[in-house]
N, C-alpha and C positions, 0 to 999 in steps of 0.2 A: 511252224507258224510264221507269216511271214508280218514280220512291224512295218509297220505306216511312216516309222519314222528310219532317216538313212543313220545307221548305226557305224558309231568310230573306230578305224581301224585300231588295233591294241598297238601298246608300244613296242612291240614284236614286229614292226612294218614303222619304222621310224618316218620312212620318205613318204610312206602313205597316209600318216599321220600330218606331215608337212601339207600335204596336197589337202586333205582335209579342212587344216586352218586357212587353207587358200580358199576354198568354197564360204567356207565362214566369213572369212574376210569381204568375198564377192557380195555376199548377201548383206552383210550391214554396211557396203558399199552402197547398194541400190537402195535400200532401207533411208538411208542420208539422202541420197537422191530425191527420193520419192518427199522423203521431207521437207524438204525444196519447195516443192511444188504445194503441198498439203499446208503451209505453217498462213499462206498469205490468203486462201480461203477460208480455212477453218481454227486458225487462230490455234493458240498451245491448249488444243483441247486436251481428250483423255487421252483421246490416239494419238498423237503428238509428241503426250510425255511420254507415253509406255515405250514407242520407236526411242524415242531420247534415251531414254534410259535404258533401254536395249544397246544401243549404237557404246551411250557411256562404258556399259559394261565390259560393253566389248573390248575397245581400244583403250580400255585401263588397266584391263587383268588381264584375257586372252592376250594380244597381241604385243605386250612385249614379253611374254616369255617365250613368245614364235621367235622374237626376234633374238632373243638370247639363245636357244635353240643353235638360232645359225652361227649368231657371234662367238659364243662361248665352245660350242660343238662339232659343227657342222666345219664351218669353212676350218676352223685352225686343223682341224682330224683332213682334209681337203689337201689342203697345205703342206701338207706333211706326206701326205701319199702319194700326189699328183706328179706325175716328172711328163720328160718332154713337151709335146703339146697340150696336154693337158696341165702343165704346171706355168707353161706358157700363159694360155688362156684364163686361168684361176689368175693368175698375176695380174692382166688385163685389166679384167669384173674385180676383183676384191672391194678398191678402194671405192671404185660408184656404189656396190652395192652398199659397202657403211655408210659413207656420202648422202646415199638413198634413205638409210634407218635414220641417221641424224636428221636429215629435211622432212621427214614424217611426222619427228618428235616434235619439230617447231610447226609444223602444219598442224598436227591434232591439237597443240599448245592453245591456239586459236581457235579450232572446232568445237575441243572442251569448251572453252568460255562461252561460245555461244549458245549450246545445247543445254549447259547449264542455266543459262538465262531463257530457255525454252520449259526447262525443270519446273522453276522457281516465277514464272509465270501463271499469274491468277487466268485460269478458262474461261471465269465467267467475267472479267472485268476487259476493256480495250486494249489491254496489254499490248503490245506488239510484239511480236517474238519472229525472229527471223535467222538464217544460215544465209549466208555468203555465197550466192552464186558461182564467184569466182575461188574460194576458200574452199569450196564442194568438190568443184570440178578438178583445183590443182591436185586435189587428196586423190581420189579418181586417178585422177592421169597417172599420179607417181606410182599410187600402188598397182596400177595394172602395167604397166613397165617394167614395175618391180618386181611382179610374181611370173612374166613374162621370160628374162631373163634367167628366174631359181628353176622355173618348170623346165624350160628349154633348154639351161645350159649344166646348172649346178647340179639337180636333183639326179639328171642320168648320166651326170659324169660321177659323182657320189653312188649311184646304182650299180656302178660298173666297175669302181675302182674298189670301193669297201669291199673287207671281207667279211663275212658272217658276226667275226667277233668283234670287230667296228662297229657292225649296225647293232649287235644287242647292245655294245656300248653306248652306242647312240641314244638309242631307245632306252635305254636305263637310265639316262642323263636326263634328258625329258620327264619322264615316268620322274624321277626326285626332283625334279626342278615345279612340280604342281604338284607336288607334296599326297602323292599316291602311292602307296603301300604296291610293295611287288610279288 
């Protein structure tokens, strides 16, 4: 039977799972985007807040345990295996990529408040409810930079370098960090 809907690789596929929260991430990317555009027509209607609170969900629960994934998992397990060029190159990326998690934190710091005031926005009153053109686009820029860099450099040099009992480690790490029975 084939589902309608794209079904999650298990934690048995650590990096496919990574890639995964990167499609998610993509999608309530353009979701915020599209919100953009939607908030100054149609005001914090119903559609307005469900995307809101969509986006909220997102970048409040999913996305930092993606990020703890890498921080607490991913790179230090990296770190520790990588030699020559590759421990080169990991040396490089490390500190942008944290660099990058921290500038996200202060960037959504500012998105939350706004979408929250797109929340907590009466639909049927003059409210004004609005997102940051420029607060949109920086979120945008950095994470697709950012997922640009793990897809390209991290994820297949982590594909190449981990052995079998890294990645279930991995994947086990994950799998308990979203508090999912194994």
């Amino acid at each position: 039977m084939n589902s309608l809907f794209d079904s999650a690789p298990g934690f048995d596929q650590p990096l496919a799972v990574l890639k995964h929260c990167h499609d998610r991430i993509r999608k309530q990317l353009a979701t915020l985007t599209r919100l953009v555009d939607h908030l100054p027509v149609h005001g914090a209607d119903a559609e307005a807040q469900q995307a809101a609170q969509a986006i909220l969900n997102y970048f409040t629960k999913a996305a930092p345990l993606h990020h703890e994934d890498e921080e607490v998992n991913l790179l230090p397990e990296l770190t520790q295996t990588a030699k020559g060029e590759d421990a080169e190159l990991l040396a490089s990326l490390l500190p942008h990529i944290l660099n990058q998690h921290e500038e996200m934190s202060r960037q959504w710091q500012r998105l939350e408040a706004q979408l929250r005031k797109v929340l907590s926005a009466s639909p049927d009153a003059n409210t004004v409810a609005s997102l940051s053109v420029s607060d949109v686009q920086a979120f945008n820029t950095l994470y697709a930079e950012h997922m640009q860099i793990e897809e390209g450099q991290i994820a297949p040099m982590a594909k190449r370098l981990f052995s079998e009992s890294q990645m279930a480690a991995f994947g086990a790490a994950m799998q308990a960090r979203r508090g999912i029975a194994a």
